[in-house]
PAFIVEX-425895 format. One record per residue (C-alpha): residue number from 1; residue in three letters; x, y, z. Coordinates in Angstrom, 3 decimals. Layout:
BEGIN
@num:NUM	residu:ala	xx:X	yy:Y	zz:Z
...
//
This chain:
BEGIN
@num:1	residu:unk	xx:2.089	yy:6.698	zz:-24.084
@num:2	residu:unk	xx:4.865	yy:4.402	zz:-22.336
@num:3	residu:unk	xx:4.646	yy:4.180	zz:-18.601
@num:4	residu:unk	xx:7.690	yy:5.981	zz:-17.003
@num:5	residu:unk	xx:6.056	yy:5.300	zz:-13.018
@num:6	residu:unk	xx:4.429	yy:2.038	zz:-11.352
@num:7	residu:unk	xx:3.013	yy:2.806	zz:-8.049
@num:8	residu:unk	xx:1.953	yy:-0.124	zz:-6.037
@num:9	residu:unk	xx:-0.448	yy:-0.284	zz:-2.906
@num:10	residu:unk	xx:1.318	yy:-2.331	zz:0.292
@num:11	residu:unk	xx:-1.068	yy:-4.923	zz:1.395
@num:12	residu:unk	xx:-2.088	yy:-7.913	zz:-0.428
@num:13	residu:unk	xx:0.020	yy:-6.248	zz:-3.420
@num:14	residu:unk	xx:3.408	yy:-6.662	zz:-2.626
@num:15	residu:unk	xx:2.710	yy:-8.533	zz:0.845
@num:16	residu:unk	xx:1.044	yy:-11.839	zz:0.905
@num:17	residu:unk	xx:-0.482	yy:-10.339	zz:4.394
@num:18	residu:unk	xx:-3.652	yy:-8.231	zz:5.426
@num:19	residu:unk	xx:-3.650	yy:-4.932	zz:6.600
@num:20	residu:unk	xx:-0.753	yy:-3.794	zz:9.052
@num:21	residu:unk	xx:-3.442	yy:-2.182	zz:10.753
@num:22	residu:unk	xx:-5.418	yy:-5.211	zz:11.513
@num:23	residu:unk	xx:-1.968	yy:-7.335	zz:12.360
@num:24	residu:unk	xx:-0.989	yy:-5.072	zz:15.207
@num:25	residu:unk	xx:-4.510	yy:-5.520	zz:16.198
@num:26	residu:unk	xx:-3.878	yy:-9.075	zz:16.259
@num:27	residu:unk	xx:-0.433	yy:-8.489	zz:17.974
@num:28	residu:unk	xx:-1.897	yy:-6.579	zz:20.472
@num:29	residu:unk	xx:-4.909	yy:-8.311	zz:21.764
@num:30	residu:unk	xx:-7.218	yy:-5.368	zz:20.708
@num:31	residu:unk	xx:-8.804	yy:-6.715	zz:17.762
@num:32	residu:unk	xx:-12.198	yy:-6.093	zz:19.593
@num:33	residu:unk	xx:-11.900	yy:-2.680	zz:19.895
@num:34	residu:unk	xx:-9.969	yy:-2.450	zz:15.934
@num:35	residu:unk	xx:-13.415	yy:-4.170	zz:14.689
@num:36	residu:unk	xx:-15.632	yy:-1.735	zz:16.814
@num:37	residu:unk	xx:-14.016	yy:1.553	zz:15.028
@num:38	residu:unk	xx:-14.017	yy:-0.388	zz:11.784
@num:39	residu:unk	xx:-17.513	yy:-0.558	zz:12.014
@num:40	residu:unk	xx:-18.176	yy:2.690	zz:13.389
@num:41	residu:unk	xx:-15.901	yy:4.237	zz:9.933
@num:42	residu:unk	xx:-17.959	yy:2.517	zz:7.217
@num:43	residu:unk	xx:-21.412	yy:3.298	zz:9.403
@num:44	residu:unk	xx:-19.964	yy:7.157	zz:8.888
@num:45	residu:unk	xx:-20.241	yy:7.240	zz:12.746
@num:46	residu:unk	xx:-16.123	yy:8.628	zz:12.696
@num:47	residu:unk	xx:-14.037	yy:10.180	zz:10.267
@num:48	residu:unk	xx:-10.961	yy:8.421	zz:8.639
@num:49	residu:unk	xx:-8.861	yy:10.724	zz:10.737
@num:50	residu:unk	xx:-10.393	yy:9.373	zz:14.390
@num:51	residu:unk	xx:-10.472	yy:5.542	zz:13.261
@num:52	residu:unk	xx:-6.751	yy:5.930	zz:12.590
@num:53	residu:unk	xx:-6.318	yy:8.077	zz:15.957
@num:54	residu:unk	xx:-8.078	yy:5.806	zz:18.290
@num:55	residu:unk	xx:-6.536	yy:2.717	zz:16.723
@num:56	residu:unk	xx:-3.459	yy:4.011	zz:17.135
@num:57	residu:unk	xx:-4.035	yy:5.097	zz:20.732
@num:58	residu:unk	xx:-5.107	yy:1.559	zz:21.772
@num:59	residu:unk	xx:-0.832	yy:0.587	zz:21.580
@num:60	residu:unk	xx:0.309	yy:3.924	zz:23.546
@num:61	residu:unk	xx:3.662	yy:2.003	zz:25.461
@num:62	residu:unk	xx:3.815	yy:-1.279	zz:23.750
@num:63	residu:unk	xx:7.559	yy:-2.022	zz:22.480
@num:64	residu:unk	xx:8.760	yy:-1.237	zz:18.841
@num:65	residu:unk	xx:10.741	yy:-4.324	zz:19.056
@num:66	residu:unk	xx:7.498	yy:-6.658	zz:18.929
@num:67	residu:unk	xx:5.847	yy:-4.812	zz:15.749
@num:68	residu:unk	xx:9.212	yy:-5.154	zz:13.984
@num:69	residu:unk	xx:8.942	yy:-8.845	zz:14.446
@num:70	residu:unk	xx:5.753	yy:-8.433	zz:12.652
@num:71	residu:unk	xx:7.725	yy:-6.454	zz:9.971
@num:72	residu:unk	xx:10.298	yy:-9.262	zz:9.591
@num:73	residu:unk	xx:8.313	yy:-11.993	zz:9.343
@num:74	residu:unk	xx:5.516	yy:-10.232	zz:6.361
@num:75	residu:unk	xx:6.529	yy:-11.923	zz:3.373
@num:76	residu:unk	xx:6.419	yy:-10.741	zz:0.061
@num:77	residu:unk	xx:4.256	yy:-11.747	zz:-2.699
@num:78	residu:unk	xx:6.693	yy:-14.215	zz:-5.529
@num:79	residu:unk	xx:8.092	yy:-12.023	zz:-7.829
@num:80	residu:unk	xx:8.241	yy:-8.684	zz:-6.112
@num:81	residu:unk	xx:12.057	yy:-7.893	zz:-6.394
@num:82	residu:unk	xx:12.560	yy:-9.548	zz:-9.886
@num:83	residu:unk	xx:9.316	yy:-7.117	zz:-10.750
@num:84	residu:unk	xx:11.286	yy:-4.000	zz:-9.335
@num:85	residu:unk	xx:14.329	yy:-4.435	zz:-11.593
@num:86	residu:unk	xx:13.168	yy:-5.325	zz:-14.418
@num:87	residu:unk	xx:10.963	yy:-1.821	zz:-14.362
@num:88	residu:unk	xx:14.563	yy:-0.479	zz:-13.235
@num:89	residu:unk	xx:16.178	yy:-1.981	zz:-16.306
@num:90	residu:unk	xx:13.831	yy:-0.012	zz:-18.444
@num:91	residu:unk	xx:13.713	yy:3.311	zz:-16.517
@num:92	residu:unk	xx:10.958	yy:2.991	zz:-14.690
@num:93	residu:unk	xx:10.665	yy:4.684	zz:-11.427
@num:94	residu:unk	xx:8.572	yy:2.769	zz:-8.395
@num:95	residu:unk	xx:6.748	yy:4.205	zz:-5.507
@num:96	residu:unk	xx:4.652	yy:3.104	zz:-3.013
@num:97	residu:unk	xx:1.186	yy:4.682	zz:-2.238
@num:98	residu:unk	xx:-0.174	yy:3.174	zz:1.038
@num:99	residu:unk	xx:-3.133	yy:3.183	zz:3.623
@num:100	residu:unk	xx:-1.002	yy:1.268	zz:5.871
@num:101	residu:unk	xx:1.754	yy:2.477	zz:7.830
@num:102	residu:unk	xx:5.602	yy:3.848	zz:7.448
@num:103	residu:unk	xx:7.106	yy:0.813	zz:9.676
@num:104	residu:unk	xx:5.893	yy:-1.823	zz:7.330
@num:105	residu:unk	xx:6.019	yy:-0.107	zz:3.922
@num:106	residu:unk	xx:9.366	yy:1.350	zz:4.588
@num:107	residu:unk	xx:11.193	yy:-2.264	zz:5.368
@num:108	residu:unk	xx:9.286	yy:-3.564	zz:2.218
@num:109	residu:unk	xx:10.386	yy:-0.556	zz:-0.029
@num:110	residu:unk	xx:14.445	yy:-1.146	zz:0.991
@num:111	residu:unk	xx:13.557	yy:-5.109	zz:0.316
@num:112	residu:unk	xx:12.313	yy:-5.015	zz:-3.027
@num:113	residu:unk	xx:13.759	yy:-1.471	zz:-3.937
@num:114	residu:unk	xx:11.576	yy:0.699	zz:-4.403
@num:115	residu:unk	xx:12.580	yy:4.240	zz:-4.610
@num:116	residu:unk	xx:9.885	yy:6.281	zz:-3.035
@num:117	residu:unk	xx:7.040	yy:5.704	zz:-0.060
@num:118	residu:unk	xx:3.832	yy:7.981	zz:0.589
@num:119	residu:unk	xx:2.111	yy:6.728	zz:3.839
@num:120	residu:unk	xx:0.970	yy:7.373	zz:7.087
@num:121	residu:unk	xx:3.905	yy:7.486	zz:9.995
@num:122	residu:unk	xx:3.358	yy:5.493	zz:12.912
@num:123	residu:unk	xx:4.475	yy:7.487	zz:16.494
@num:124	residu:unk	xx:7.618	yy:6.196	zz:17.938
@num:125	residu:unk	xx:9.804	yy:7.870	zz:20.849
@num:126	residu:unk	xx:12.977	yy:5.849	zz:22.786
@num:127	residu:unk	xx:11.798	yy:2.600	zz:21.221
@num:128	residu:unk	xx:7.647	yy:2.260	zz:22.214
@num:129	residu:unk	xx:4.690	yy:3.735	zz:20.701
@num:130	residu:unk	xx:3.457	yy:6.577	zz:21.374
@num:131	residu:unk	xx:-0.267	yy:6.252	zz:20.457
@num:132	residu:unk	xx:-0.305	yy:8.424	zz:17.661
@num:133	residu:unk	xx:-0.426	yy:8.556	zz:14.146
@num:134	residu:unk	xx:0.565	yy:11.132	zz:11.299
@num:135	residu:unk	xx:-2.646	yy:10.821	zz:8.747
@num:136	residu:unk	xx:-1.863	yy:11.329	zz:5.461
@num:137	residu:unk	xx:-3.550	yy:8.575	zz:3.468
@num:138	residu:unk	xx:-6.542	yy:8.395	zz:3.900
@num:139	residu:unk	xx:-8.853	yy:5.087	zz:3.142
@num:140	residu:unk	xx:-10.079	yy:6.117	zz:-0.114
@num:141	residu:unk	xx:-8.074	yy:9.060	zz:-0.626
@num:142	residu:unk	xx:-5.154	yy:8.118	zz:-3.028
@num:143	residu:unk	xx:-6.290	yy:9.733	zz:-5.953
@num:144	residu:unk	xx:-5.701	yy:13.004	zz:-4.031
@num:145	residu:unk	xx:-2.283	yy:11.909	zz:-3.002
@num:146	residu:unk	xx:-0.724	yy:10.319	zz:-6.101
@num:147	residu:unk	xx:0.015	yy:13.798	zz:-6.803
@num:148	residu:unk	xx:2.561	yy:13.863	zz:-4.522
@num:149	residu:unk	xx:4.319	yy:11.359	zz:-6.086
@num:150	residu:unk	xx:4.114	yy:12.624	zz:-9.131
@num:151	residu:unk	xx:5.719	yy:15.800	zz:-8.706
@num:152	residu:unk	xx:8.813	yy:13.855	zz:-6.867
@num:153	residu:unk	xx:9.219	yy:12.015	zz:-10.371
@num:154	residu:unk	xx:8.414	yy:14.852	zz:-12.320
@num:155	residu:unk	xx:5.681	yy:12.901	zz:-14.185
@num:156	residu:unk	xx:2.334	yy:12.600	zz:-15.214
@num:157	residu:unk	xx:-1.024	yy:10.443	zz:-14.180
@num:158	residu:unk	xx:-1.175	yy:9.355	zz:-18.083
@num:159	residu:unk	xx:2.572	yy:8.029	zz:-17.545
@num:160	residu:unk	xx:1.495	yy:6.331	zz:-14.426
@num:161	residu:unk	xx:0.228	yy:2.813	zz:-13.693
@num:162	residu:unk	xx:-0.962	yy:1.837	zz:-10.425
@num:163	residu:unk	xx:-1.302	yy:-1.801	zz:-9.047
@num:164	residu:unk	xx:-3.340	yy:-2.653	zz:-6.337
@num:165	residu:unk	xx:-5.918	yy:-5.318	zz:-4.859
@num:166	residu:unk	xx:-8.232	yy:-3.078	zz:-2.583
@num:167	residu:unk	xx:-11.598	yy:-0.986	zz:-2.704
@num:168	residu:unk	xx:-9.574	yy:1.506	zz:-0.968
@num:169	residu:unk	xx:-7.084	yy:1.340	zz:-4.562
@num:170	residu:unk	xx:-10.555	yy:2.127	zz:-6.762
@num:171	residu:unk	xx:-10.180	yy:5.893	zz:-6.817
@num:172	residu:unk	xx:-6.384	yy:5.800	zz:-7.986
@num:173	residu:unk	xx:-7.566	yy:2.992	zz:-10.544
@num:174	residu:unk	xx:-9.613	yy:4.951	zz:-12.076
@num:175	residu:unk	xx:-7.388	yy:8.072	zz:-13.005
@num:176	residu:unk	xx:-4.425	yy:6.852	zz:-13.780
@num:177	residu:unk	xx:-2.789	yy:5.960	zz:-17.257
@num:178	residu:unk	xx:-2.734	yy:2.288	zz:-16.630
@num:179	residu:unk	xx:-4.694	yy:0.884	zz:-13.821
@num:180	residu:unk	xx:-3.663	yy:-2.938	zz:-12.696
@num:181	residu:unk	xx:-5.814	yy:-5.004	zz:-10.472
@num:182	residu:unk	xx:-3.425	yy:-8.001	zz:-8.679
@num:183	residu:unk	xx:-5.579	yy:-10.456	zz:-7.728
@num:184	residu:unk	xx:-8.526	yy:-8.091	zz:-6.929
@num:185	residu:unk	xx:-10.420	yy:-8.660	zz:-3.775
@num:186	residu:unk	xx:-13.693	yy:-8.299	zz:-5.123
@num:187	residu:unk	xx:-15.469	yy:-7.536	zz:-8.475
@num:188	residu:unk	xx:-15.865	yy:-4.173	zz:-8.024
@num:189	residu:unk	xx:-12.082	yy:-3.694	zz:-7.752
@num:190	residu:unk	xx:-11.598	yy:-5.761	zz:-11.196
@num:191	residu:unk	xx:-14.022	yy:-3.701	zz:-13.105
@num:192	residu:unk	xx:-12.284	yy:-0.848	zz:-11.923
@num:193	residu:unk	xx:-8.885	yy:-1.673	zz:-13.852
@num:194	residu:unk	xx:-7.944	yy:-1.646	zz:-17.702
@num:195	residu:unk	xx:-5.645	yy:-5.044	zz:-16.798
@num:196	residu:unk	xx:-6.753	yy:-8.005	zz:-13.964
@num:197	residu:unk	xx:-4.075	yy:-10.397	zz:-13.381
@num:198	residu:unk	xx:-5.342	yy:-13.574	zz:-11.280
@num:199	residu:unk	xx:-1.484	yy:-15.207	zz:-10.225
@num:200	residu:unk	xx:0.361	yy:-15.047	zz:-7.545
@num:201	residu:unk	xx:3.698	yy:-13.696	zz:-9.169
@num:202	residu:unk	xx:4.510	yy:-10.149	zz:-9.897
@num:203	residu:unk	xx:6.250	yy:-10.850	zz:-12.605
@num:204	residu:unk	xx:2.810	yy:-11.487	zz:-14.280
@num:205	residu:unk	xx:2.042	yy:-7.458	zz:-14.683
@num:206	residu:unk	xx:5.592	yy:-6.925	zz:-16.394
@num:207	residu:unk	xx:4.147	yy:-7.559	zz:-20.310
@num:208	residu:unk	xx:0.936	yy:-4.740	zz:-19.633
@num:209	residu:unk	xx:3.421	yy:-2.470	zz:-18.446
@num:210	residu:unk	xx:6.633	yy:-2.437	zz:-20.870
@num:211	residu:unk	xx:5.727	yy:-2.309	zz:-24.242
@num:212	residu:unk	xx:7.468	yy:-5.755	zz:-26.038
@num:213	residu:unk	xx:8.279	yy:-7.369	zz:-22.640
@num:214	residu:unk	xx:8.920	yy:-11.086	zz:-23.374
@num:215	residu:unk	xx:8.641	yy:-13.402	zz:-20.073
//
């Protein structure tokens, strides 16, 4: 069955950057306390839901303006917008399907033009944060949101390939039509996918995913 929908995770996929999460953190000075509820999540001590919350709570007041600087400056991995169109060109939709958060995968969605975005929404009010976050994704939960995103194109998880680098990406991997692993950051990830693509273009998943694609 052709592929009529490539949905890509954020970071490390389309960014050559980490998490967004972890980059505020940075940006912030509160990559102490980010590592502490990190920890706490994968020892089960919190839920997805209160890692996100108290992260989120640790920038309550700082200024829009400075994460945006962080959102100008995230590059994007080589190939990214030639990738887009040429899936365009065919008729294949895009989407994004992120653990991240709305500020960054929004401004890389209008970049490389991609038509849709499912993530979690960062609080903003009269330009600060506001210490809160709208959970929708959670860290191994997009097999139960790629659903979404499939009713929006009016298609179906056999039509569907998903590309992504993460453990957090294995559950989608592993249900979809055609599962991609871009540069995958462990083996675990890799075994996951039909296709593993080692390079640091884009362009490189373009023959697995349009039948008689000629670089």
């Amino acid at each position: 069955m052709d592929v009529r929908l490539v949905v890509f995770d954020v970071d490390g996929t389309l960014t050559q950057h980490s998490s967004v999460w972890w980059r505020l953190h940075e940006l912030f000075g509160t990559t102490k306390e980010g590592r502490l509820y990190f920890d706490q999540y994968f020892a089960g001590e919190i839920n997805y839901e209160q890692w996100a919350d108290y992260d989120a709570a640790l920038w309550t007041g700082e200024p829009v303006s400075k994460v945006m600087e962080i959102v100008s400056a995230t590059k994007l991995v080589a190939g990214v917008r030639e990738t887009v169109t040429a899936l365009s060109d065919y008729g294949i939709k895009t989407a994004i399907l992120s653990g991240g958060l709305d500020i960054m995968a929004d401004d890389i969605a209008r970049r490389a033009g991609i038509e849709y975005v499912l993530t979690n929404k960062l609080g903003i009010n009269d330009g600060v944060l506001t210490g809160t976050v709208e959970n929708i994704i959670g860290w191994a939960e997009k097999a139960e949101h790629i659903h979404t995103i499939l009713d929006y194109f009016n298609t179906t998880l056999e039509e569907t390939a998903f590309v992504g680098d993460g453990r957090n990406d294995i559950s989608v991997l592993s249900i979809v039509g055609l599962s991609i692993a871009f540069n995958p950051e462990d083996q675990e990830v890799a075994d996951t996918a039909q296709v593993v693509i080692r390079e640091n273009d884009l362009r490189a998943i373009l023959p697995h995913v349009i039948s008689g694609f000629q670089k």
